[in-house]
N, C-alpha and C positions, 0 to 999 in steps of 0.2 A: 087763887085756887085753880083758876083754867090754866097759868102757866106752868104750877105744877103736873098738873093731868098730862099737861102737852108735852113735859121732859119726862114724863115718866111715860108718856108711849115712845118717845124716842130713843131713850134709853135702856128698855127692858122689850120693846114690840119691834121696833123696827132696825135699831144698829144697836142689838146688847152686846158688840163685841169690847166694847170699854168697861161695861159694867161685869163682863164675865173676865177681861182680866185683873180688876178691879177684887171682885171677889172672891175666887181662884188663891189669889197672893194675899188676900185678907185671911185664908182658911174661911171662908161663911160657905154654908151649905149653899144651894140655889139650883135652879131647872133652868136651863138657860138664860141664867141672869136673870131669874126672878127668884127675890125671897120668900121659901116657905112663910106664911099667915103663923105658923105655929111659932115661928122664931121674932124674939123681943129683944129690942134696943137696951144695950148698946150690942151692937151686932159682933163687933172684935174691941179688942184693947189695945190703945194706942202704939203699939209698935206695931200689930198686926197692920195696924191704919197707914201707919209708915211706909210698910214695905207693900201693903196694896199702892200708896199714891205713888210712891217711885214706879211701881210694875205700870202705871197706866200713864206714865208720863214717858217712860221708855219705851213703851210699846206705839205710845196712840198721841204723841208732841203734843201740839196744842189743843185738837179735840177732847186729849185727853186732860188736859188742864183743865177745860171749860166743865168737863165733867166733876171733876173735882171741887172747882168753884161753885158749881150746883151743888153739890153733897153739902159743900161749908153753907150756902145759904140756907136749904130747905131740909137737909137731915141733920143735924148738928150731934141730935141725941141720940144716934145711929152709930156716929164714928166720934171714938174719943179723939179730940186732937188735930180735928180737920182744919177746923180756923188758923191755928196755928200753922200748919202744914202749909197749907196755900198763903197765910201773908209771909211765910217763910218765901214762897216761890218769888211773890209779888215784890220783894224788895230785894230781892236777887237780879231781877229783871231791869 
């Protein structure tokens, strides 16, 4: 739980610029990369999930992977397709 706590102040308090274009290219509403409380998982549909992971890999290289790879462990039920998406990268790599 504290390392969750600790990616998500880093992700959304202190560098939200991966998760704003993360979410941006997802279409998800958000205030600077934070998700409205009123909005419920799954937050887009797996193409949306697509073309957000491409948009933060092209934008943001490897921080922006690592982001991703946080999404696949800790949100799963948030983005359809994430798992896939990243061991897609990981056996590219």
């Amino acid at each position: 739980q504290d390392e969750l706590e600790l990616l998500q102040l880093l992700y959304v308090e202190l560098e939200p610029a991966i998760q704003i274009t993360f979410l941006d290219a997802a279409g998800v509403r958000h205030e600077n990369g934070s998700i409205p409380e009123d909005l419920t998982p799954p937050y887009a549909d797996e193409a949306a999930v697509r073309r957000a992971a491409d948009a933060a890999r092209a934008n943001h290289g490897e921080d922006g992977e690592r982001y991703l790879r946080t999404l696949a462990r800790y949100s799963r039920t948030g983005w359809p397709g994430i798992e896939a998406i990243v061991a897609e990268q990981s056996a590219a790599s």
